[in-house]
C-alpha positions in Angstrom: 56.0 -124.6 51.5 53.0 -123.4 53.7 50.7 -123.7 51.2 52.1 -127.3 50.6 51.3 -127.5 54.4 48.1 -126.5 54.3 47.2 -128.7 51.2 48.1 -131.6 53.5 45.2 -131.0 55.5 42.6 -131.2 53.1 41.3 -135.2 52.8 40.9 -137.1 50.3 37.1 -137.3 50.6 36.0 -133.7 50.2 37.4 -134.4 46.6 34.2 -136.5 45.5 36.8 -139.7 44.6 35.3 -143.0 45.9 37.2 -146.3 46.3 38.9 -149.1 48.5 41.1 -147.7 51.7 44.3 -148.6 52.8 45.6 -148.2 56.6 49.1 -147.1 56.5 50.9 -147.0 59.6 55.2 -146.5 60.0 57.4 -144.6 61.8 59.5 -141.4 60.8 63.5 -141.3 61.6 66.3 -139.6 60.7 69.7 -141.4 60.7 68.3 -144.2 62.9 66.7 -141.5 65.7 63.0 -141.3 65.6 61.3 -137.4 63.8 59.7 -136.1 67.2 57.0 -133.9 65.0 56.3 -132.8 62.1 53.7 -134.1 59.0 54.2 -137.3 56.6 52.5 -136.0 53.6 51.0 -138.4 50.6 50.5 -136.7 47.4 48.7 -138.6 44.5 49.8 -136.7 41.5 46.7 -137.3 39.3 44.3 -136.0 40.9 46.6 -133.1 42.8 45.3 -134.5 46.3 47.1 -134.5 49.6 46.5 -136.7 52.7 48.6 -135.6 55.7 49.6 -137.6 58.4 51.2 -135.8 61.8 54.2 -137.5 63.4 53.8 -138.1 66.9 56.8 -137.5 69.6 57.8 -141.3 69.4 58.1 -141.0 65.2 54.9 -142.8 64.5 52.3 -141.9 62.3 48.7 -143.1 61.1 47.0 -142.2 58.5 43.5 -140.8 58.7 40.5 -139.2 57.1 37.2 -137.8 58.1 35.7 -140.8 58.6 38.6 -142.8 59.9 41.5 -144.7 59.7 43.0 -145.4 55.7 43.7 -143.7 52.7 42.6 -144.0 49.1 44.1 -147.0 47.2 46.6 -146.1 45.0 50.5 -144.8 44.4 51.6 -141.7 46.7 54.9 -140.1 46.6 55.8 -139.2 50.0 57.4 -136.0 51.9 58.3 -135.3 55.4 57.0 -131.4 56.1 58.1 -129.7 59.3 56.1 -128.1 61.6 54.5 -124.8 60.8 55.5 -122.1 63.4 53.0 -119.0 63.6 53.9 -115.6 64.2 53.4 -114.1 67.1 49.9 -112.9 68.2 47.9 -114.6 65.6 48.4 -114.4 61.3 47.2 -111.1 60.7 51.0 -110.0 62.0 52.9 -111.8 60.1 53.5 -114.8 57.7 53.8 -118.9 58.9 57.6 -119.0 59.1 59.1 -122.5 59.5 61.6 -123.5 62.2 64.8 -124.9 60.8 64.2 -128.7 61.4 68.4 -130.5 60.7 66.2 -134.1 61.1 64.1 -133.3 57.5 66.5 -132.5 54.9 65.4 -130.4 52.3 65.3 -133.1 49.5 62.3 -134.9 51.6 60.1 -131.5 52.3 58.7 -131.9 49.0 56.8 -135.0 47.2 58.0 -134.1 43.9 61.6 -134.2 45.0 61.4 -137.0 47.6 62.9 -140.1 46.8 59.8 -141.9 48.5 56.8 -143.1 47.2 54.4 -145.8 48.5 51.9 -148.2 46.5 48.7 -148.6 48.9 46.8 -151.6 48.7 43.0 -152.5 50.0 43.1 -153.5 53.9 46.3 -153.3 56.4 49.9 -152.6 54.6 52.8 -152.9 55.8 54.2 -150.4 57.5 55.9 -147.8 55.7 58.6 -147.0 58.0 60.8 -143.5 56.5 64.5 -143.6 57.6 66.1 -140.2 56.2 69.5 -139.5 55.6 71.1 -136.4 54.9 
């Protein structure tokens, strides 16, 4: 799961792919109550490329790159990611461990078992609001 984590990071750009962007705005909630943190992930399964998106304490989200708001064109399938926790002192003690999170149920930590996926168009879309339930 780390390593889905840090995938997230990575943008879409550094992967050479040109094309139209997409602004994708929503919020992130769990039975009704907004996510207070954590990462909205968007995996395009073609080309193996994540585009992460962190959750702010009011369970929005924006989508961003390098260069600025958007996101490639195309279809994503979504997951919600909690937040990474680092050991104590700095990474040479210890693996990332990851604090049990009851608001992201399992089922939605990954994109290939999330039931959420999202077409992007060219321009402003709708927002993608993510309402989880257990």
């Amino acid at each position: 799961m780390a390593a889905a984590l840090g995938l997230a990071c990575l943008t879409v750009a550094g992967c050479g792919r040109k094309g139209d962007y997409g602004i994708v705005r929503g919020t992130v909630t769990f039975e009704g109550q907004p996510v207070s943190e954590g990462m909205v992930v968007f995996f395009e399964p073609e080309l193996m490329v994540y585009q992460g998106a962190r959750i702010q304490p009011n369970g929005s989200y924006s989508v961003a790159m390098s260069s600025g708001p958007g996101i490639l064109v195309g279809d994503y399938q979504v997951a919600i990611m909690p937040p990474v926790i680092e050991s104590p002192g700095s990474k040479a003690f210890g693996p990332m461990t990851v604090k049990e999170y009851r608001n992201i149920p399992l089922k939605y930590r990954n994109p290939r078992t999330s039931p959420l996926k999202v077409s992007v168009v060219e321009g402003e879309n709708p927002p993608f609001d993510i309402d989880m339930k257990p």
